[in-house]
TORKOLSE-157701 format. One line per field, with one value per atom (N, C-alpha, C, O): residue number from 1; residue in three letters; atom name; x, y negated, z. Coordinates in pm, whole numbers, plus 50000, padded with zeros to 5 digits. Layout:
% TORKOLSE-157701
num: (NUM_...);
residuo: (ALA_...);
atomo: (CA_...);
u: (X_...);
v: (Y_...);
w: (Z_...);
***
This chain:
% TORKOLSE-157701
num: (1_1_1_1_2_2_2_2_3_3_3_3_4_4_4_4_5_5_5_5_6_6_6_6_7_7_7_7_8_8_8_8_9_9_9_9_10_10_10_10_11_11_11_11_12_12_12_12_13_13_13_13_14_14_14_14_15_15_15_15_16_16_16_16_17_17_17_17_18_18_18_18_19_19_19_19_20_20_20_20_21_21_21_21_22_22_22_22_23_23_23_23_24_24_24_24_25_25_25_25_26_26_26_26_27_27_27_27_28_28_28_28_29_29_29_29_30_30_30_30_31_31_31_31_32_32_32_32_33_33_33_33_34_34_34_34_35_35_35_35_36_36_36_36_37_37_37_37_38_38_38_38_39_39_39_39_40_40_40_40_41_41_41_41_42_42_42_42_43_43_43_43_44_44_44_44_45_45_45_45_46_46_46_46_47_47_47_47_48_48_48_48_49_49_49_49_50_50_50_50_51_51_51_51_52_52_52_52_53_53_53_53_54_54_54_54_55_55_55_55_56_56_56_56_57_57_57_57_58_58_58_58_59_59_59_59_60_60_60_60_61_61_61_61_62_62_62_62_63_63_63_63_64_64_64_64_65_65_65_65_66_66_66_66_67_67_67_67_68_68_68_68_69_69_69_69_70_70_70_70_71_71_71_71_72_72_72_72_73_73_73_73_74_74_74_74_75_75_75_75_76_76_76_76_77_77_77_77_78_78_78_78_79_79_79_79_80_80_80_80_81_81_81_81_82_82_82_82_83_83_83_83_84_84_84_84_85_85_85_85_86_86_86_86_87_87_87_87_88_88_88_88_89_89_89_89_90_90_90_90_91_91_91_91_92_92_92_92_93_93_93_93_94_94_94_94_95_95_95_95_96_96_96_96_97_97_97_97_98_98_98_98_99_99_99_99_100_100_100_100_101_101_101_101_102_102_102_102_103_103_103_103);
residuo: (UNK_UNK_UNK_UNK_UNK_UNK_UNK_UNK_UNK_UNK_UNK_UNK_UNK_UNK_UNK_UNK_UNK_UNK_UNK_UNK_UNK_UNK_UNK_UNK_UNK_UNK_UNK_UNK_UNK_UNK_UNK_UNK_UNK_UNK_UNK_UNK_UNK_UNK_UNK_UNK_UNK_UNK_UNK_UNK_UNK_UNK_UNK_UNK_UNK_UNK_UNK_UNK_UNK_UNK_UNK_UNK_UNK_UNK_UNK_UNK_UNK_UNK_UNK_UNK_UNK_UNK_UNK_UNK_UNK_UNK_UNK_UNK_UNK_UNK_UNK_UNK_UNK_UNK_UNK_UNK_UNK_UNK_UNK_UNK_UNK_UNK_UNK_UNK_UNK_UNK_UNK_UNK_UNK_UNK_UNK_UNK_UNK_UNK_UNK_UNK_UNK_UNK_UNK_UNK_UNK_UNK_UNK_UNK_UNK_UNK_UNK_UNK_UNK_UNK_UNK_UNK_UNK_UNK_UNK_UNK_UNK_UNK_UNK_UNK_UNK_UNK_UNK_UNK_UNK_UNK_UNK_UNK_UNK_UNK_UNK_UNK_UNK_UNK_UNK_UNK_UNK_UNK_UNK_UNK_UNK_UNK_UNK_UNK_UNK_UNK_UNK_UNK_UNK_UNK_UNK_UNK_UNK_UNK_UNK_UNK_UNK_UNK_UNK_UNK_UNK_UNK_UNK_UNK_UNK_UNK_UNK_UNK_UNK_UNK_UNK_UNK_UNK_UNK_UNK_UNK_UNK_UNK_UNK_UNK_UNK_UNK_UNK_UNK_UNK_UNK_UNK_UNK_UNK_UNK_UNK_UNK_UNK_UNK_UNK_UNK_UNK_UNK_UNK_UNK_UNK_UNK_UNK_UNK_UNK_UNK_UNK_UNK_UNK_UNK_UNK_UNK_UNK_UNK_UNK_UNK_UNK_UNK_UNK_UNK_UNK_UNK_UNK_UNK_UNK_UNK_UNK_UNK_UNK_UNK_UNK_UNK_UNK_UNK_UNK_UNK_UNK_UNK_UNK_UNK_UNK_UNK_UNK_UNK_UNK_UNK_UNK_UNK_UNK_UNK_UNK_UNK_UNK_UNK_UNK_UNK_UNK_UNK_UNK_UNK_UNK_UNK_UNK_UNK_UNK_UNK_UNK_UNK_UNK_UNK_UNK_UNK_UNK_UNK_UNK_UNK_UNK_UNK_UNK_UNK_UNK_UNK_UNK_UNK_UNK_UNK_UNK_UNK_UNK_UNK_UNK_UNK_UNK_UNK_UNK_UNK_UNK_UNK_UNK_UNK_UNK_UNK_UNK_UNK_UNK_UNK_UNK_UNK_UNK_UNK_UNK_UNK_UNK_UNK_UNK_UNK_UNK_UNK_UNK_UNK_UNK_UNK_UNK_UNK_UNK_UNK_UNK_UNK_UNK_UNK_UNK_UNK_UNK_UNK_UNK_UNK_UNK_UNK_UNK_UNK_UNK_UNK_UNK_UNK_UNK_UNK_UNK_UNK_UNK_UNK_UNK_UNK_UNK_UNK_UNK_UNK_UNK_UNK_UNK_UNK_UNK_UNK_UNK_UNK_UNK_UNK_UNK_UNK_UNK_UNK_UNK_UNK_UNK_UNK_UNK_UNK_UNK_UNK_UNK_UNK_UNK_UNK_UNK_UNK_UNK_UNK_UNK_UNK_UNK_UNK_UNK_UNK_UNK_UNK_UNK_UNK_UNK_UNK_UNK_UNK_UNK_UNK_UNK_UNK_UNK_UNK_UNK_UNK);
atomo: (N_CA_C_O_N_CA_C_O_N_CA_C_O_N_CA_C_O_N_CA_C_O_N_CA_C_O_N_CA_C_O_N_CA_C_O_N_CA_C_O_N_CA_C_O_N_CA_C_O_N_CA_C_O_N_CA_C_O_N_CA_C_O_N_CA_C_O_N_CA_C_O_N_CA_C_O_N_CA_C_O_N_CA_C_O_N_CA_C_O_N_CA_C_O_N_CA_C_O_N_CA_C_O_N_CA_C_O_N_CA_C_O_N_CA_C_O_N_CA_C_O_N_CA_C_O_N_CA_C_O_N_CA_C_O_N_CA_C_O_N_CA_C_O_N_CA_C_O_N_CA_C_O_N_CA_C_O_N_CA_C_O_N_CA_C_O_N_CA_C_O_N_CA_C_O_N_CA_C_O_N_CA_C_O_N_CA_C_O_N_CA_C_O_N_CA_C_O_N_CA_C_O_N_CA_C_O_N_CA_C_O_N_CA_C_O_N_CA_C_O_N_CA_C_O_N_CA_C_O_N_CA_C_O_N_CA_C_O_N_CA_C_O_N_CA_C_O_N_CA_C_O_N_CA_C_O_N_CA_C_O_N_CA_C_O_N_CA_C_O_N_CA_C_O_N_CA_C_O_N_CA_C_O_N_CA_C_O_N_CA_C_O_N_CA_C_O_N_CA_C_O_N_CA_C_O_N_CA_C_O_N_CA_C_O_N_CA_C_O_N_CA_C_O_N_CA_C_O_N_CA_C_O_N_CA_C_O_N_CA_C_O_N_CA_C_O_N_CA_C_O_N_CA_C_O_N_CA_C_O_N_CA_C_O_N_CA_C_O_N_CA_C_O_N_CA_C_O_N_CA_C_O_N_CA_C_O_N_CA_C_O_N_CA_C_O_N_CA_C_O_N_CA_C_O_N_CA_C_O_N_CA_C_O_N_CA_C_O_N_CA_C_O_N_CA_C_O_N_CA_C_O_N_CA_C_O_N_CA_C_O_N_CA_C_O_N_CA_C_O_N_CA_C_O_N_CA_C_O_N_CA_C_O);
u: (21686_21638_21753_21848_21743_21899_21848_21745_21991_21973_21928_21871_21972_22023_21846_21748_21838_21700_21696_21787_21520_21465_21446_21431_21455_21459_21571_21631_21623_21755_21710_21605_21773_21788_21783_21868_21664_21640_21778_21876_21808_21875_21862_21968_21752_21712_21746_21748_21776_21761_21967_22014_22049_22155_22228_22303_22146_22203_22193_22284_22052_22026_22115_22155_22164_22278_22379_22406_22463_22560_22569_22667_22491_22464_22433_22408_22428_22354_22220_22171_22140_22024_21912_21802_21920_21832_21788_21858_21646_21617_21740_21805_21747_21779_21780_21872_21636_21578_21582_21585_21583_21581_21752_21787_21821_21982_21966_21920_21974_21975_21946_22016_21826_21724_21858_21899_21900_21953_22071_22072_22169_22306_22280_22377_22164_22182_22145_22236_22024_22050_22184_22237_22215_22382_22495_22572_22502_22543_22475_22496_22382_22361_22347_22336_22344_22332_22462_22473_22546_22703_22666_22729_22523_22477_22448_22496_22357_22391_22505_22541_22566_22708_22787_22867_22790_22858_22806_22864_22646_22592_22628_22669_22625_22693_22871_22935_22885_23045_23026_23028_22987_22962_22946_23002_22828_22769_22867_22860_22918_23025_23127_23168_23177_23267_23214_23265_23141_23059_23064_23128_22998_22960_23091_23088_23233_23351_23366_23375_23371_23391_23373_23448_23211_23149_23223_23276_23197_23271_23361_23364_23490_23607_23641_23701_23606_23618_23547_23582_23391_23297_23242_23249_23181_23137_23230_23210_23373_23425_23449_23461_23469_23485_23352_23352_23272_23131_23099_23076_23111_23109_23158_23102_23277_23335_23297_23272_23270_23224_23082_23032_23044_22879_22854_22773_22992_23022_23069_23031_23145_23205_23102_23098_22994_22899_22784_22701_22808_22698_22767_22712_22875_22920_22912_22921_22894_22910_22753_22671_22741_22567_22532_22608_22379_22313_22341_22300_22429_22456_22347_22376_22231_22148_22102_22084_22089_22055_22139_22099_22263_22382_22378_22472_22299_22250_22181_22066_22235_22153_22007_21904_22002_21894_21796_21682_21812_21744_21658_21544_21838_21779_21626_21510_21700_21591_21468_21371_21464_21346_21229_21114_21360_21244_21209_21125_21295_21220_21088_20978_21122_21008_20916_20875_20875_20816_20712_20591_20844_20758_20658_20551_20736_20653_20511_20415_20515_20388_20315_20202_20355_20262_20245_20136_20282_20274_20147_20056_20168_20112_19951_19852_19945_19813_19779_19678_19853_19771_19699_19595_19798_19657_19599_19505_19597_19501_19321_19202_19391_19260_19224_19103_19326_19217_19168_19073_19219_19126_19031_19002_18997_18942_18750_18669);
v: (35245_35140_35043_35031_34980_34941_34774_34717_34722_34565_34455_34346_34525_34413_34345_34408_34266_34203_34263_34306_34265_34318_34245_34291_34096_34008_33923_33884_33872_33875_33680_33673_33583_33481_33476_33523_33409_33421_33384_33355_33379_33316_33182_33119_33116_32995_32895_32774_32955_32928_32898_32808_33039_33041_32907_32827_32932_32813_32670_32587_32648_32506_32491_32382_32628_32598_32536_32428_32618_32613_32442_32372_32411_32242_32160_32043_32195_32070_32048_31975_32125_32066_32089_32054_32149_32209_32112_32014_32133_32013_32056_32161_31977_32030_32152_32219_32160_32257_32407_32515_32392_32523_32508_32614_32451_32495_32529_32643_32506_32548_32676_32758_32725_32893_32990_33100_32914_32963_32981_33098_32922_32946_33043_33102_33056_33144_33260_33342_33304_33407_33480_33585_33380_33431_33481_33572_33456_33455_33626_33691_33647_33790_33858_33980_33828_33903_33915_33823_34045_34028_34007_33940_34093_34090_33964_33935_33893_33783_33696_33655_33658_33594_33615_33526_33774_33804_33738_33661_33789_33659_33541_33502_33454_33348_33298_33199_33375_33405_33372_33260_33569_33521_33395_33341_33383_33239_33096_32992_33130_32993_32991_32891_33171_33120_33225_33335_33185_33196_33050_33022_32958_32816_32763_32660_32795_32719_32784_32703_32932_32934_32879_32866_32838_32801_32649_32609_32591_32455_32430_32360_32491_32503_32528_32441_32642_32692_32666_32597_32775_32758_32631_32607_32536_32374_32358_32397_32288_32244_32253_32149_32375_32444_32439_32427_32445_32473_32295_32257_32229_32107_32027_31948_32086_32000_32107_32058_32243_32239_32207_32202_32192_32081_31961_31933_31870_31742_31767_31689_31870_31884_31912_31870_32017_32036_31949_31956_31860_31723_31615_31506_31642_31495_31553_31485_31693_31775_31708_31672_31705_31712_31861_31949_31870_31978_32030_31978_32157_32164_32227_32218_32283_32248_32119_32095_32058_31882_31846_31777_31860_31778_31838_31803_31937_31981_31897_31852_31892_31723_31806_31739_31960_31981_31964_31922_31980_31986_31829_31787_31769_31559_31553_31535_31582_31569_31620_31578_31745_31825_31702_31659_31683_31610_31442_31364_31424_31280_31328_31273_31436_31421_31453_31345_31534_31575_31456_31455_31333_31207_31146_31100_31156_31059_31095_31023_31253_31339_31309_31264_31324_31280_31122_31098_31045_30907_30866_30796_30932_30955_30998_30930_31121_31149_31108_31158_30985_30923_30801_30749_30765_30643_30656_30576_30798_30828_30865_30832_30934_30944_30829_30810_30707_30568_30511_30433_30535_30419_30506_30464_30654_30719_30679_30738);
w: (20627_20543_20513_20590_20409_20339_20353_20320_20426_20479_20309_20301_20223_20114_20081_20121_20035_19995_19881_19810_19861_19791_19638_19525_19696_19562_19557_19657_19360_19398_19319_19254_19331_19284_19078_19003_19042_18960_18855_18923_18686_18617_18618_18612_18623_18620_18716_18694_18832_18933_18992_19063_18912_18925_18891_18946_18732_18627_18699_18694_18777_18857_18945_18986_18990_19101_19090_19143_18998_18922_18883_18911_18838_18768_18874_18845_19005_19096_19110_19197_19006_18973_19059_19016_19186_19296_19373_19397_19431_19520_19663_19662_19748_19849_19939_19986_19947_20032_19951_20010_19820_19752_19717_19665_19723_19694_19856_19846_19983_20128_20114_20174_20023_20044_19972_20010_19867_19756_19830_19867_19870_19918_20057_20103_20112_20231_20159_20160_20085_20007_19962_19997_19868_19814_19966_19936_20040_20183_20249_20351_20118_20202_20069_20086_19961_19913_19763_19682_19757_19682_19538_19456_19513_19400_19317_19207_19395_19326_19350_19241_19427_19437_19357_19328_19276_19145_19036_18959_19040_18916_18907_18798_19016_19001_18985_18948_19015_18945_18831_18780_18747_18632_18533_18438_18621_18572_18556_18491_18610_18661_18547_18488_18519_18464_18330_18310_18274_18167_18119_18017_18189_18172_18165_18097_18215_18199_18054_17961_18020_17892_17768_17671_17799_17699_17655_17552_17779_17751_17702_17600_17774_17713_17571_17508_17516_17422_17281_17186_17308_17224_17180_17060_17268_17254_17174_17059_17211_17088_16986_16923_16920_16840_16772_16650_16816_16773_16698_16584_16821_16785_16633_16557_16635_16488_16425_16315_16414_16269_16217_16105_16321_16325_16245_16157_16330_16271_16105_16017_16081_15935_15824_15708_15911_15834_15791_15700_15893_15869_15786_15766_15742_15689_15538_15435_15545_15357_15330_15415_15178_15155_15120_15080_15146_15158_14975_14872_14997_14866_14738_14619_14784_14719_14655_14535_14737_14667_14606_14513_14609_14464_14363_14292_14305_14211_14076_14075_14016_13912_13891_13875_13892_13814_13981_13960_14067_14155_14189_14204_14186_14165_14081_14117_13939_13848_13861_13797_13974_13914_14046_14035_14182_14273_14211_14256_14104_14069_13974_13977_13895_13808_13928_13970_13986_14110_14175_14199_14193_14249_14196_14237_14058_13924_13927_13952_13891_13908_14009_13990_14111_14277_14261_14313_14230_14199_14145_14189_14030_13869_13937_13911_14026_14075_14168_14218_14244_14357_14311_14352_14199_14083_14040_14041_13941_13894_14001_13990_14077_14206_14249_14259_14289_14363_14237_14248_14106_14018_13882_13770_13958_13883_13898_13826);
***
């Protein structure tokens, strides 16, 4: 019969690690687990340096073209015909919310 446990530390659970985010008593369950078991200790590797990647790299990168893309306007809307078509649009909805209260 094979020593390794049968159940392995969830993703959710890695990720809480990884972040601090564990109560006490379940980071205690969690680190003696990992202490027996390689399988997950690799996940959390992984995990670790998955999460440095992301940061490092992707986030920022990701980040400004976020910011770049938020400072463009939605290029549909700078469209004059589009302007025009949502003012006439308003007028109309305007136009039928008076007509209904003073009909």
């Amino acid at each position: 019969m094979s020593s390794e446990p049968q159940h392995h530390l969830s993703a959710l659970t890695l990720d809480s690690l990884q972040m601090g985010a564990l109560p006490p008593e379940e980071e205690r369950q969690a680190r003696a687990h990992l202490a027996q078991c390689p399988a997950c200790a690799e996940r959390l590797t992984e995990t670790a340096s998955s999460a440095e990647h992301f940061s490092k790299v992707v986030q920022p990168r990701t980040l400004e073209q976020l910011r770049e893309r938020m400072q463009r306007p939605a290029p549909w809307l700078s469209r004059p015909g589009v302007r025009w078509g949502l003012a006439v649009l308003a007028g109309v909805l305007a136009a039928l919310g008076g007509w209904a209260v003073f009909r």
